[in-house]
C-alpha positions, -999 to 999 in steps of 0.1 A, spaced: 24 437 696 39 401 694 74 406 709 104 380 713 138 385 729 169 378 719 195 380 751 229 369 734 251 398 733 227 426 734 195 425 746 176 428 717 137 429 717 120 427 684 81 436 680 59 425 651 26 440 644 -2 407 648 -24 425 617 13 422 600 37 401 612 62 402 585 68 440 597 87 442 629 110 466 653 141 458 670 155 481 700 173 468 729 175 484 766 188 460 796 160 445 816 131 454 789 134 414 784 130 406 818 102 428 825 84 413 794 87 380 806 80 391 838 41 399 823 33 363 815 22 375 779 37 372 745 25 402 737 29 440 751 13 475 746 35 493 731 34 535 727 52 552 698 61 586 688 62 588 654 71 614 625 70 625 589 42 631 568 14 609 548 33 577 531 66 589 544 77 572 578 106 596 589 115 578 620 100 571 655 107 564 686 93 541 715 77 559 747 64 533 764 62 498 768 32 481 786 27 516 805 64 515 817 86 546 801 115 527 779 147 545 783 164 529 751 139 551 729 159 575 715 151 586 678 169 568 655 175 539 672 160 507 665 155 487 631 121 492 613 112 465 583 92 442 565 104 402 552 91 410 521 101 388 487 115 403 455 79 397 437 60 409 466 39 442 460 54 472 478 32 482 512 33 506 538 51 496 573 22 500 606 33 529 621 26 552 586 -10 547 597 -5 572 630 7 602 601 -35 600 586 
């Protein structure tokens, strides 16, 4: 996943999915930033838990992040979405794809 931190207040990371990059996930956990950088890459391997049923995303939650356990992962946490215009057709977000 593309990622991109944002260190103001929070550390905030956000991910975007490179086959859609208008879908994205924000979560923040202190040194995750850091550590990203760290890699040299602009993107990471992230590992998700994820649950619900076909074409309903209940919720999810991060495990890992480039093989290191993430801490801030608690369900429920974290912003899921899509930029998506008012005329745009409706479509499903990445992680529905693990609930096949």
């Amino acid at each position: 996943m593309l990622w991109e931190c944002d260190g103001a207040a929070v550390e905030m990371v956000t991910f975007r999915y490179p086959e859609a990059p208008g879908d994205y996930i924000s979560v923040s956990e202190r040194g995750v930033c850091d550590q990203l950088r760290g890699s040299g890459k602009k993107t990471a391997t992230v590992v998700f838990e994820v649950w619900g049923w076909p074409g309903r995303l209940r919720g999810y939650r991060i495990e890992k992040i480039n093989g290191t356990p993430f801490r801030g992962g608690e369900p429920g946490l974290g912003v899921a979405g899509s930029f998506m215009g008012p005329n745009d057709p409706p479509r499903r977000h990445p992680l529905e794809d693990a609930l096949r």
